[in-house]
DONUGU-636340 format. One line per field, with one value per residue: x, z, y of N, C-alpha, C in turn. Coordinates in nm, 3 decimals, always signed. Layout:
// residues N
n.X: (X; ...);
n.Z: (Z; ...);
n.Y: (Y; ...);
ca.X: (X; ...);
ca.Z: (Z; ...);
ca.Y: (Y; ...);
c.X: (X; ...);
c.Z: (Z; ...);
c.Y: (Y; ...);
// end
This chain:
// residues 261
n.X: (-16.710; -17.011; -17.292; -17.395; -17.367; -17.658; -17.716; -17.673; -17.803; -18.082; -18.466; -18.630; -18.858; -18.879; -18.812; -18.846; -18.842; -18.818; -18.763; -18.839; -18.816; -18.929; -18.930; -19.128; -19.305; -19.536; -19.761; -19.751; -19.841; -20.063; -20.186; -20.171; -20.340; -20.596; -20.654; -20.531; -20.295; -20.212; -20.153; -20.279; -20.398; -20.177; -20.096; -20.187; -20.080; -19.845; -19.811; -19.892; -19.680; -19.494; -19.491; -19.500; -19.195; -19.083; -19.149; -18.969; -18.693; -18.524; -18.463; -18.382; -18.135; -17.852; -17.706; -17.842; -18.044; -18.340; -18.596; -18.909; -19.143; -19.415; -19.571; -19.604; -19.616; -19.765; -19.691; -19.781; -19.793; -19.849; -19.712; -19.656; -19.471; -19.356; -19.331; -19.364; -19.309; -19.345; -19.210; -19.269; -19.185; -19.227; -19.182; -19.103; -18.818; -18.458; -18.299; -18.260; -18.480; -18.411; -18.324; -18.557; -18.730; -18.599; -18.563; -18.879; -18.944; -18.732; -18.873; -19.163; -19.114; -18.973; -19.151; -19.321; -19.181; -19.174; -19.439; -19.488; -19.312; -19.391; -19.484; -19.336; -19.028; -18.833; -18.849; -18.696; -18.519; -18.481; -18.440; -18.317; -18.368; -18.329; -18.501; -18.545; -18.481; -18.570; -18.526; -18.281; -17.955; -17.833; -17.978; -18.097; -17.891; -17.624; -17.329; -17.037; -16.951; -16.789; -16.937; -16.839; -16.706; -16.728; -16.563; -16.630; -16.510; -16.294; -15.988; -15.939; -16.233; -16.213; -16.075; -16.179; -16.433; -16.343; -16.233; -16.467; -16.613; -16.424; -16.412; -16.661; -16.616; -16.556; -16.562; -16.368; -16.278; -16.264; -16.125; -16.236; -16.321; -16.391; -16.625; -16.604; -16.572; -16.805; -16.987; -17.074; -17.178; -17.195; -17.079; -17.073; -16.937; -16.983; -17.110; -17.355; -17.543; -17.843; -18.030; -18.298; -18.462; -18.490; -18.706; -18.807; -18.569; -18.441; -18.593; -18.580; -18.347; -18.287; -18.406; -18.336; -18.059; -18.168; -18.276; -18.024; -17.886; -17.998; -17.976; -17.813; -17.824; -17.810; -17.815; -17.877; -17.889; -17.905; -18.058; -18.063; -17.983; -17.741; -17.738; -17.632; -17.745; -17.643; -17.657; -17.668; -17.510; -17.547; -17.392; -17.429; -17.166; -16.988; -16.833; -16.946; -17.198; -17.089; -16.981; -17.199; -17.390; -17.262; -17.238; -17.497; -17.606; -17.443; -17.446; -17.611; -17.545; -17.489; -17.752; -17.943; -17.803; -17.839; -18.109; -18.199; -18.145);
n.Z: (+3.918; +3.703; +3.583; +3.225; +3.087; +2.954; +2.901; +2.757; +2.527; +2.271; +2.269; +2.171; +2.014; +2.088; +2.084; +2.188; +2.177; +2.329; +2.362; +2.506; +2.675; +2.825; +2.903; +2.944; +3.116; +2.886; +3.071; +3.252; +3.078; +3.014; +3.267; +3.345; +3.081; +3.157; +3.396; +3.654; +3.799; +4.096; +4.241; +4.066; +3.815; +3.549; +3.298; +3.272; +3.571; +3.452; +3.237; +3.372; +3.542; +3.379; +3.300; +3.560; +3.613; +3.371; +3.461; +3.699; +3.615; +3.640; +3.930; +3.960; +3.833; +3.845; +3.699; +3.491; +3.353; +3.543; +3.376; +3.216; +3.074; +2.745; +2.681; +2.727; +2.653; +2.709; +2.568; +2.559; +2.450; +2.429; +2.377; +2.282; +2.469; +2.545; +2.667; +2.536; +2.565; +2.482; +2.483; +2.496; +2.453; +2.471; +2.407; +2.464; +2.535; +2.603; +2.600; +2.531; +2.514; +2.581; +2.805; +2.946; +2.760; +2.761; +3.087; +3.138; +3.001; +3.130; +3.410; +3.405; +3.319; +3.508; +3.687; +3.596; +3.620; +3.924; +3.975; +3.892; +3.995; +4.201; +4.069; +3.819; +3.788; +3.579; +3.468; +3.223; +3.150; +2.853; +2.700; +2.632; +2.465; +2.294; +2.037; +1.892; +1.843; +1.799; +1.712; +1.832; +1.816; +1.629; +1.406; +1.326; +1.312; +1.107; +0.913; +0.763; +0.566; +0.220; +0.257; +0.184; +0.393; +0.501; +0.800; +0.913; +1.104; +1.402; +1.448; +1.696; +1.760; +1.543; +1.568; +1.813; +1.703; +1.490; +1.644; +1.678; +1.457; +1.295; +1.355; +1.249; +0.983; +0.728; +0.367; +0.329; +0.442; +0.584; +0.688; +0.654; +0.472; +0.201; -0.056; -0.263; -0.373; -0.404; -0.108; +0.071; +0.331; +0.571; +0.849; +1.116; +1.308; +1.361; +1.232; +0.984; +0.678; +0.592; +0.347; +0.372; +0.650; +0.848; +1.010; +1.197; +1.272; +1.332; +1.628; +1.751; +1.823; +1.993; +2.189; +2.307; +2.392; +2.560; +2.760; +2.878; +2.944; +3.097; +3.162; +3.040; +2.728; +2.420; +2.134; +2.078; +1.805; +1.402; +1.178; +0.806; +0.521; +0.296; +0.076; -0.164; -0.175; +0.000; +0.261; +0.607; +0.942; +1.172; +1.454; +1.811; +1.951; +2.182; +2.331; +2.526; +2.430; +2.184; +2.187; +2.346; +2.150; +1.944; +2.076; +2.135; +1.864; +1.632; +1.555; +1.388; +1.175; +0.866; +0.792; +0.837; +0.642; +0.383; +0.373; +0.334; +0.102);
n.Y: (-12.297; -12.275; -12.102; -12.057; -11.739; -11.581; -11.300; -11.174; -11.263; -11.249; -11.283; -11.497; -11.687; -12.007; -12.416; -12.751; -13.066; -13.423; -13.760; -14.089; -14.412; -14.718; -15.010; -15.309; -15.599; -15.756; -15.824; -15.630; -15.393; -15.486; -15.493; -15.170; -15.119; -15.203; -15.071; -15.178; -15.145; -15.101; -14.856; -14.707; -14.480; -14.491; -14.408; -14.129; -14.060; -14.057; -13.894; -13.620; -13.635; -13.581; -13.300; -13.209; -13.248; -13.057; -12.815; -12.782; -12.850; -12.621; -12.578; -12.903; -12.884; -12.775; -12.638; -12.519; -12.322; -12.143; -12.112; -12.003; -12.113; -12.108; -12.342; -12.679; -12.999; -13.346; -13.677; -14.042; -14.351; -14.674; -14.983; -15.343; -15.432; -15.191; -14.867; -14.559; -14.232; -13.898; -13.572; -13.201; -12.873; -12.534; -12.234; -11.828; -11.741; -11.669; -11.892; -12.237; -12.514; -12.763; -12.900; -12.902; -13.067; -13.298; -13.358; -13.351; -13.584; -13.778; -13.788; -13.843; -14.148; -14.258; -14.251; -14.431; -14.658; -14.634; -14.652; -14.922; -15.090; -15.246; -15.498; -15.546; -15.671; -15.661; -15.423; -15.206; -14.897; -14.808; -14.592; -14.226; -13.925; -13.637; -13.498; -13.298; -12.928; -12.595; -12.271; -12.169; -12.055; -12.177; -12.225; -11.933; -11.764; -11.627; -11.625; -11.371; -11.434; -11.455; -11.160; -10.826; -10.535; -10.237; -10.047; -9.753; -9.508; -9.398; -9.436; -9.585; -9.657; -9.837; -10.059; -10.183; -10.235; -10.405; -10.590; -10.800; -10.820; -10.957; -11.262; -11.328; -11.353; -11.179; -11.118; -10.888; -10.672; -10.359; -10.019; -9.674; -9.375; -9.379; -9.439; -9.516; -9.779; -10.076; -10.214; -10.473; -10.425; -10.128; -10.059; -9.809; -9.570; -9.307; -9.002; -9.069; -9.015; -9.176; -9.315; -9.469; -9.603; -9.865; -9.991; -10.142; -10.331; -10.153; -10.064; -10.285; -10.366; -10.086; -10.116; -10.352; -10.283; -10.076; -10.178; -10.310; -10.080; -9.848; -9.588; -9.469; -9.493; -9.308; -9.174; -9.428; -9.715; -9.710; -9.849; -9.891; -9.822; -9.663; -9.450; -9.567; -9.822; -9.962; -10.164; -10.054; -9.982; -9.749; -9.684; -9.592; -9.409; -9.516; -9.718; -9.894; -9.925; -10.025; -10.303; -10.373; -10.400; -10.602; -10.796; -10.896; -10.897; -10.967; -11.193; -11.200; -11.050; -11.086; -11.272; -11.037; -10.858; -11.014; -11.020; -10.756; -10.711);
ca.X: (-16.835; -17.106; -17.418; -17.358; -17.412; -17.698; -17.766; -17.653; -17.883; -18.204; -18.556; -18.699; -18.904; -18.778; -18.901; -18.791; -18.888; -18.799; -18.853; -18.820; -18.879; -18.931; -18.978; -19.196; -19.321; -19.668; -19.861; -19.735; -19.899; -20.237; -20.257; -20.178; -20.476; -20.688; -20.612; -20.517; -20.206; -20.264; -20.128; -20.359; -20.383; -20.024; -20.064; -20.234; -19.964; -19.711; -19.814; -19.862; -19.529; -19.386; -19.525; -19.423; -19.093; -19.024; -19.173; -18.871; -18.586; -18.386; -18.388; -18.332; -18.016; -17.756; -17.617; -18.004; -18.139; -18.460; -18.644; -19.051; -19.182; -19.535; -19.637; -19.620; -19.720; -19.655; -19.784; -19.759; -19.801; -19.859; -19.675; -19.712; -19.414; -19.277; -19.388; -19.296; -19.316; -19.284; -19.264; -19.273; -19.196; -19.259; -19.183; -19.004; -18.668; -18.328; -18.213; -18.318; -18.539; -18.371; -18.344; -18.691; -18.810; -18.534; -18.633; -19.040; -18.950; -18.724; -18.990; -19.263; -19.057; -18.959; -19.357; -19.398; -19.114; -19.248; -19.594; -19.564; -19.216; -19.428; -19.545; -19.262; -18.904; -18.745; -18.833; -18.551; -18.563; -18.386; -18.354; -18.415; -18.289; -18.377; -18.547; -18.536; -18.505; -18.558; -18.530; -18.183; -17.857; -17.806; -18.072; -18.110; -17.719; -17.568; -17.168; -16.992; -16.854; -16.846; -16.971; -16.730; -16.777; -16.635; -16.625; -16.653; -16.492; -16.183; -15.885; -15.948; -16.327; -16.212; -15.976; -16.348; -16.539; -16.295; -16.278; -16.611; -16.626; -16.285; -16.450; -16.774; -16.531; -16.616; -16.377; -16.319; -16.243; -16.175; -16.225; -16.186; -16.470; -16.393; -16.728; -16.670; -16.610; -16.907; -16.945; -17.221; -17.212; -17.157; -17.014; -17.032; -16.962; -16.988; -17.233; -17.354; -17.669; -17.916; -18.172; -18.397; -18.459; -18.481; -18.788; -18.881; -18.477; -18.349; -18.674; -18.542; -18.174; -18.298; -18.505; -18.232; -18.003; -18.208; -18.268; -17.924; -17.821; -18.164; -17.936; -17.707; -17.844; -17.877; -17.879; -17.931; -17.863; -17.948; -18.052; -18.096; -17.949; -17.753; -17.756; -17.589; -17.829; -17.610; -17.661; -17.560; -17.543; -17.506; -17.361; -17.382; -17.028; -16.978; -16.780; -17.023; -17.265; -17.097; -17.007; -17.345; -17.433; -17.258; -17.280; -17.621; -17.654; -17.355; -17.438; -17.735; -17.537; -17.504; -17.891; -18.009; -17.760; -17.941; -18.258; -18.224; -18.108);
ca.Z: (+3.858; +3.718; +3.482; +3.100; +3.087; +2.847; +2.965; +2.591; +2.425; +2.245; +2.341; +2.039; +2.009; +2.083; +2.091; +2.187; +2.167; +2.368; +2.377; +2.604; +2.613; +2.922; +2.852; +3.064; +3.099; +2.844; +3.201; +3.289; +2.989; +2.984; +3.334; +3.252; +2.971; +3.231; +3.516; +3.753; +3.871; +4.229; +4.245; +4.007; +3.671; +3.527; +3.143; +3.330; +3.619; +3.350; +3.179; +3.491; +3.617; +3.245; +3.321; +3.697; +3.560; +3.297; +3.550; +3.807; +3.592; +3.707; +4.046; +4.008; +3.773; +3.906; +3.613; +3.388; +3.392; +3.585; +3.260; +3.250; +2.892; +2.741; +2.652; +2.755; +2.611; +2.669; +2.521; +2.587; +2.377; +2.506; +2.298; +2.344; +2.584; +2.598; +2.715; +2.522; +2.623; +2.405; +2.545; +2.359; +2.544; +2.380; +2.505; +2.422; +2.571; +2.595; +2.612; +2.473; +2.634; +2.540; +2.933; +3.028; +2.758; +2.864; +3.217; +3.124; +2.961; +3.279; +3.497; +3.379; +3.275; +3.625; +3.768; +3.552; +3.713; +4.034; +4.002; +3.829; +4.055; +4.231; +3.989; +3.713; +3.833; +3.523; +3.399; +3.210; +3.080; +2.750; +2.587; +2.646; +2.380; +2.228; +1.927; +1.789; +1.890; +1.743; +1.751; +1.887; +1.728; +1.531; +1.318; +1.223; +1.293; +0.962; +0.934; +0.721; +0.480; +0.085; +0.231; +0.202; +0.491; +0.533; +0.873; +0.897; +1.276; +1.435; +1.478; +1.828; +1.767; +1.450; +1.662; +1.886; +1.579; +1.418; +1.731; +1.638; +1.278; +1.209; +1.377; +1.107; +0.849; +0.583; +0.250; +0.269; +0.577; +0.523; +0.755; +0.552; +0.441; +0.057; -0.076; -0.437; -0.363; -0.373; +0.020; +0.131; +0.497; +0.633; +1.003; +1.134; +1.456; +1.327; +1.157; +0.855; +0.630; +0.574; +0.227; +0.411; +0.793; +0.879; +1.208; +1.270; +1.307; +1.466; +1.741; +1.842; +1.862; +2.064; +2.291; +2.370; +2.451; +2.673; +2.896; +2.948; +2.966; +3.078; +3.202; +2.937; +2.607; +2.379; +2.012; +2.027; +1.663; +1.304; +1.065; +0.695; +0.331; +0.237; -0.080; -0.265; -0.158; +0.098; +0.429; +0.716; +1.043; +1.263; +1.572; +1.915; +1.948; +2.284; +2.383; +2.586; +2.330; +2.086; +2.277; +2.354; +2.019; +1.905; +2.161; +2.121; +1.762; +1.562; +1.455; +1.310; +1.044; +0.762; +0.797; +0.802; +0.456; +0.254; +0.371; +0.237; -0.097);
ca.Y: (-12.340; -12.108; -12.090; -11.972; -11.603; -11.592; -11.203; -11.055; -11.312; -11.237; -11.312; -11.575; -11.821; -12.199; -12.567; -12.869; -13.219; -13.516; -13.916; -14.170; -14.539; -14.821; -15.165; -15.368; -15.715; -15.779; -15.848; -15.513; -15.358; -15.529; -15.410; -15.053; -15.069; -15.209; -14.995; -15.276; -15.077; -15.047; -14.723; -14.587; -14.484; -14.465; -14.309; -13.976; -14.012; -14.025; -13.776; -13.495; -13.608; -13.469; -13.173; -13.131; -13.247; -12.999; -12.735; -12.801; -12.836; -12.515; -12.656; -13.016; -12.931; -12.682; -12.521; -12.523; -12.153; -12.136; -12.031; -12.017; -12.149; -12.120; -12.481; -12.841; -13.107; -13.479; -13.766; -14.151; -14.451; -14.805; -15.132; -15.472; -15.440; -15.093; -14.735; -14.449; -14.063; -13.790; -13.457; -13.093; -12.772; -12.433; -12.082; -11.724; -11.732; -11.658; -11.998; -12.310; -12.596; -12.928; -12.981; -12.893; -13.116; -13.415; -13.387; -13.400; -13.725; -13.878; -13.826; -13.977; -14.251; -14.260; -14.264; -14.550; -14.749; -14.610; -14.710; -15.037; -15.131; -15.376; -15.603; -15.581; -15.674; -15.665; -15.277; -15.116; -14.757; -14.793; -14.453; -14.139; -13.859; -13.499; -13.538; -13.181; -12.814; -12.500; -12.110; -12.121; -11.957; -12.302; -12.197; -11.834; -11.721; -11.637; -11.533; -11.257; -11.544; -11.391; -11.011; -10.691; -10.459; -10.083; -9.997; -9.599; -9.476; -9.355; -9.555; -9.655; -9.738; -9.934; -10.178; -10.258; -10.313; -10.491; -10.726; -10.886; -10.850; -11.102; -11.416; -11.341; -11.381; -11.115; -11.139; -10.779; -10.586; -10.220; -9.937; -9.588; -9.317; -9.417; -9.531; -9.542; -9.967; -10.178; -10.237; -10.552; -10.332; -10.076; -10.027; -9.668; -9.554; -9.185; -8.966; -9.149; -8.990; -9.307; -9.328; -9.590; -9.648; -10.026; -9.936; -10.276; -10.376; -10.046; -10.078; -10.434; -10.299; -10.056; -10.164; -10.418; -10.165; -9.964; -10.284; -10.290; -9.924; -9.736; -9.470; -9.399; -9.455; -9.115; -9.186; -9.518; -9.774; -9.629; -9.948; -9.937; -9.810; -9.520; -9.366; -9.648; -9.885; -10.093; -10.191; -9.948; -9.975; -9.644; -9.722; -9.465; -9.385; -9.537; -9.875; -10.035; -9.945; -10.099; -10.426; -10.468; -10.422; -10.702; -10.916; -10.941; -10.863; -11.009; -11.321; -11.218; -10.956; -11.191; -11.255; -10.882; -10.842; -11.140; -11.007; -10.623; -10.685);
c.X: (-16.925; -17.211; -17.338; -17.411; -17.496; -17.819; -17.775; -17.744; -18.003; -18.287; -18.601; -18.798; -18.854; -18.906; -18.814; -18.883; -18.760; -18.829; -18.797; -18.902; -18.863; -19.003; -19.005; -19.281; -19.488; -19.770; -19.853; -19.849; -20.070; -20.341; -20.265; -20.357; -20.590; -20.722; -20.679; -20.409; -20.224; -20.259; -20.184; -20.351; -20.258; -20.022; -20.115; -20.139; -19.862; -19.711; -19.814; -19.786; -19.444; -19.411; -19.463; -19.279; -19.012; -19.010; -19.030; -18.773; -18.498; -18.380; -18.367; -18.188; -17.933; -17.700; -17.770; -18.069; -18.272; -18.568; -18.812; -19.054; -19.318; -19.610; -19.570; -19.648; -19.682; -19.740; -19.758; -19.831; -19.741; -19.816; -19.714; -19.614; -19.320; -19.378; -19.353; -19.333; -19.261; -19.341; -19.217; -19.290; -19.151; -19.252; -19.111; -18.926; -18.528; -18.216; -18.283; -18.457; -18.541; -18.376; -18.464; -18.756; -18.755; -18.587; -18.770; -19.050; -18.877; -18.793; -19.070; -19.231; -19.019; -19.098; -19.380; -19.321; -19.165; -19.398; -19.587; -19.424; -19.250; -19.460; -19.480; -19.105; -18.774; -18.763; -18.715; -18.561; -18.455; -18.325; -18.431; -18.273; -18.361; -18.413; -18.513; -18.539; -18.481; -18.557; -18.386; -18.053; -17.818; -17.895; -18.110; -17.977; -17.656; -17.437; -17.167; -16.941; -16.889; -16.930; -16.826; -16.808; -16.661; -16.686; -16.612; -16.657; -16.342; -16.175; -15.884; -16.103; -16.297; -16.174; -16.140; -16.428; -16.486; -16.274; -16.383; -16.682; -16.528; -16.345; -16.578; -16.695; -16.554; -16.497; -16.329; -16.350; -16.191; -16.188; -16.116; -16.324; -16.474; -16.495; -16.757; -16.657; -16.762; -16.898; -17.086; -17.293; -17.143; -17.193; -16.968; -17.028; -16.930; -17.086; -17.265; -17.486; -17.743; -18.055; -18.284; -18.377; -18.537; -18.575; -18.756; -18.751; -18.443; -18.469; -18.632; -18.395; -18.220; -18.333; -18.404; -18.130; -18.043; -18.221; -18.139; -17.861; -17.922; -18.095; -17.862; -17.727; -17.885; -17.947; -17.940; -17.876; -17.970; -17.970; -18.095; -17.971; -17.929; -17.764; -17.723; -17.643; -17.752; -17.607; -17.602; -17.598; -17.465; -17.522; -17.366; -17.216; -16.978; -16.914; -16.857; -17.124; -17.262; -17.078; -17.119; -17.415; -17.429; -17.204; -17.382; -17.694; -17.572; -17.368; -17.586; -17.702; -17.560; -17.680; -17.939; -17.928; -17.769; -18.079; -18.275; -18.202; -18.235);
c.Z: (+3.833; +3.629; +3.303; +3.126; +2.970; +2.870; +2.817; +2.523; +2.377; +2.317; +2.213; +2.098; +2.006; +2.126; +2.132; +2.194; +2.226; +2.370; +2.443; +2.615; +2.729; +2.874; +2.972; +3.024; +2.988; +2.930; +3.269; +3.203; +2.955; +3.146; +3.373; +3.180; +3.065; +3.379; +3.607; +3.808; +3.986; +4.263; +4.211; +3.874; +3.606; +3.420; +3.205; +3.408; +3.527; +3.290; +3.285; +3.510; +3.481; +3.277; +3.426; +3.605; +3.460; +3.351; +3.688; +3.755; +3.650; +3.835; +4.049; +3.936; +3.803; +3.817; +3.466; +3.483; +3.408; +3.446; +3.245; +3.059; +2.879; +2.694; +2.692; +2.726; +2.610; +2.647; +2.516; +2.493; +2.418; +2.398; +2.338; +2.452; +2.627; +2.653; +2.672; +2.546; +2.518; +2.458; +2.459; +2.439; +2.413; +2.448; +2.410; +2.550; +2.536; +2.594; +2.620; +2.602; +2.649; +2.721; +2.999; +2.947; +2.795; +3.000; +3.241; +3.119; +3.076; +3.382; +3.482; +3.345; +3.445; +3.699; +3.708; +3.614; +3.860; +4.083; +3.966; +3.899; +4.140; +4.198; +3.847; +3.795; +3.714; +3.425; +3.340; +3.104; +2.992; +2.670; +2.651; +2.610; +2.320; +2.106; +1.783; +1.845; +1.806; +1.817; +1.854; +1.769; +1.622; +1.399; +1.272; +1.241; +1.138; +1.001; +0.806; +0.568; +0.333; +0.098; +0.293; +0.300; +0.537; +0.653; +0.897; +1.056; +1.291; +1.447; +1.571; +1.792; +1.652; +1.523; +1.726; +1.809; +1.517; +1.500; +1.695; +1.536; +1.260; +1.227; +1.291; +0.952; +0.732; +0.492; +0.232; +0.405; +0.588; +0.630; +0.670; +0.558; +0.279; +0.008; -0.152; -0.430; -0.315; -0.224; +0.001; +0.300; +0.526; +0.794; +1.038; +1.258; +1.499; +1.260; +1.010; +0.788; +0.540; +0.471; +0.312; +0.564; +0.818; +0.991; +1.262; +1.290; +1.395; +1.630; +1.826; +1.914; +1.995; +2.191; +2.380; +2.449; +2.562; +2.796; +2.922; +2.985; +3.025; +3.077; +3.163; +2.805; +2.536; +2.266; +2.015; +1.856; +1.595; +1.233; +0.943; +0.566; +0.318; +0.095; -0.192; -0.265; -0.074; +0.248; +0.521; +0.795; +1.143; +1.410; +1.702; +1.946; +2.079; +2.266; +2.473; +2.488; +2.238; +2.102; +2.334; +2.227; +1.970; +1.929; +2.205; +1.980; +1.586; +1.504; +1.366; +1.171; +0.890; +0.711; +0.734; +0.628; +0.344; +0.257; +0.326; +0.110; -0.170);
c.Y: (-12.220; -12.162; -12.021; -11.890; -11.607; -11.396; -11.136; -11.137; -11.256; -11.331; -11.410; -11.708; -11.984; -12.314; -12.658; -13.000; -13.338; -13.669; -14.001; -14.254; -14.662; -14.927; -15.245; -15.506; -15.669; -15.783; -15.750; -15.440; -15.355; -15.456; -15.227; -14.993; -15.074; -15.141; -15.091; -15.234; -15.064; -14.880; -14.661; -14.571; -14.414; -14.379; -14.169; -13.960; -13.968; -13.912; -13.632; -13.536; -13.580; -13.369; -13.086; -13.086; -13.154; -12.862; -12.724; -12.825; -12.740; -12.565; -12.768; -12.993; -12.773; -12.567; -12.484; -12.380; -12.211; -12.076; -12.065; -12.085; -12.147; -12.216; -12.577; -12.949; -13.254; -13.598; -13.917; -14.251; -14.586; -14.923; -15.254; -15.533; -15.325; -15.026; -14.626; -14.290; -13.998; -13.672; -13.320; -12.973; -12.664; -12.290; -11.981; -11.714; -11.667; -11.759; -12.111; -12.415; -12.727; -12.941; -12.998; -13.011; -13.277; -13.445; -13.436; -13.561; -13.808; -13.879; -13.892; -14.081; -14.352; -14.296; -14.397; -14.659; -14.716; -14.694; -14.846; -15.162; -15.283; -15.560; -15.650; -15.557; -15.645; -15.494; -15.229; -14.992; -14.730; -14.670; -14.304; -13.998; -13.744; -13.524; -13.418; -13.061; -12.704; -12.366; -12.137; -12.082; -12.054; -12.245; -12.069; -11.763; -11.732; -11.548; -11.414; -11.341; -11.453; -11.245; -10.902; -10.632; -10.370; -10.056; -9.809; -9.546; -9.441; -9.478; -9.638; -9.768; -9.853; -10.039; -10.281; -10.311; -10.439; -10.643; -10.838; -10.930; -10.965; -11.212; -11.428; -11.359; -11.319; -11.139; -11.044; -10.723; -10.455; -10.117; -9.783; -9.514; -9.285; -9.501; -9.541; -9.686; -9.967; -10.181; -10.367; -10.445; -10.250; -10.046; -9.903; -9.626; -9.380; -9.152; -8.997; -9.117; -9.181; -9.267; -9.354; -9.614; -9.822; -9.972; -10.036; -10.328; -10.296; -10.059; -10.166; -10.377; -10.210; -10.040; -10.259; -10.345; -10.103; -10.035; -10.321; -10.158; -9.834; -9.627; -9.368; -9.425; -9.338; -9.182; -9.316; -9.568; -9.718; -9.790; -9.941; -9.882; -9.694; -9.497; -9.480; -9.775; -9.978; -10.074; -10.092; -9.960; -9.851; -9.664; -9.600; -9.518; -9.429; -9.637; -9.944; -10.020; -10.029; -10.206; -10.474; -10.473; -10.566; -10.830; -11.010; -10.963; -10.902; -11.113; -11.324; -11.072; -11.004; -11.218; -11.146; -10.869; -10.868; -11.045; -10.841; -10.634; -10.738);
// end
C-alpha cells in the first residue's frame, strides 16, 4: 500500500466543487427554518462541519495527501423536503481537491442526520457527487500528436530522451544535428545557440529543478527559439536532470509549442 507520488508534480492552481443531498421529513424542515432543532441551529452547524470536514481529510482517509488549500466555501439550501450542500475548495497545489471538497459535503450532511436524528426516523442521504474540478493535468496537458521533434544529444542521452518523448506521440521523431527539416521542437541535451530566451518558462523550469537538486544544479534549462524560429529546449546534460525535467515538465510540451508560434 502507499500514497501516489505526486513529488515531480507542479504547483497550480485547482478547484473543486462538491454536492450533496439528504432528504428529510417536511416537519423536519419547517423545524430547521424555525430553529426548533434541539440541538441547535443546523444550516450554520452544517455548514462549519463542511469546513472542519474538508480541513481533516488527509487524516480521516489513508491514502488522501495531507494538502493545505486557500478557500472554503459551503453553502446549503433548504426544500420542502430535502437538504442540499454544496461545497467549493480552492487552493495552489500539487494535487487536486475532489476529496477535500467530497468530504466537506459528507460531513455536514452527516451533522444534519446527527442533529435532526431525533425527530426524523426516516432521513436518507441520497447523493453525494463531485460536480467539477479544475487546474489539474486533465485540463492544461497537451501531447506531441501532429508535432516533428529533432532531438540534438549523444547516443546514450538520445535513448533517455527518447524514453519520454514516444508516449507524447510526435509524428516525427528524429535525433541528428541536420536542421535544414522543418522541426516543431527541438530537444538538446548539448550546446545549442538560442535567437529568443523564453524567462518566464526557463525561471519555472528552474526553480523546479533546484528544489529538487539544490546541490547539483549548474546550467540549469535553456527555453526559447533558435535561429529558425522553432522551439528549443536546452537541456543540462545530466540524467537526473533530464528525468526530472520531464517528469515534471512533459506533458506540458505540446502546450508551450502552440503557444510560441
Amino acid at each position: 500500500m502507499r500514497t501516489v507520488d505526486v513529488s515531480s508534480k507542479p504547483v497550480t492552481l485547482r478547484t473543486a466543487k462538491a454536492y450533496g443531498r439528504i432528504r428529510l421529513k417536511s416537519d423536519t424542515v419547517k423545524a430547521i427554518v424555525d430553529g426548533r432543532v434541539p440541538k441547535g441551529d443546523v444550516l450554520q452547524a452544517c455548514k462549519l462541519s463542511g469546513i472542519f470536514g474538508a480541513k481533516k481529510t488527509g487524516e480521516l482517509l489513508p491514502f488522501c495527501h495531507p494538502i493545505s488549500f486557500d478557500h472554503v466555501e459551503v453553502e446549503v439550501k433548504l426544500g420542502e423536503d430535502t437538504l442540499e450542500v454544496f461545497s467549493f475548495v480552492k487552493g495552489v497545489g500539487k494535487t487536486g481537491y475532489e476529496m477535500e471538497a467530497l468530504t466537506s459535503v459528507c460531513a455536514s450532511l452527516l451533522t444534519v442526520y446527527d442533529m435532526c436524528k431525533g425527530m426524523d426516523d426516516i432521513m436518507v442521504i441520497e447523493e453525494i457527487r463531485l460536480v467539477e474540478k479544475s487546474g489539474g493535468k486533465s485540463q492544461w496537458a497537451k501531447d506531441l500528436k501532429g508535432k516533428k521533434v529533432l532531438v540534438y544529444s549523444d547516443e546514450d542521452t538520445y535513448s533517455l530522451i527518447v524514453e519520454y518523448l514516444r508516449p507524447l506521440e510526435p509524428s516525427k521523431l528524429e535525433m541528428g544535428r541536420d536542421f535544414r527539416d522543418k522541426f516543431d521542437l527541438i530537444i538538446a541535451a548539448e550546446a545549442l545557440d538560442l535567437e529568443e530566451d523564453f524567462v518566464g518558462l526557463e525561471t519555472v523550469v528552474n526553480q523546479k529543478l533546484f528544489e529538487l537538486f539544490p546541490s547539483s544544479l549548474k546550467r540549469g534549462v535553456r527555453v526559447g527559439r533558435d535561429r529558425r524560429g522553432c522551439m528549443a529546449i536546452v537541456l543540462e546534460p545530466s540524467k537526473e536532470m533530464i528525468r526530472a525535467f520531464f517528469e515534471n515538465f512533459s506533458y506540458l510540451l505540446g502546450a508551450w509549442v502552440d503557444g510560441s508560434k
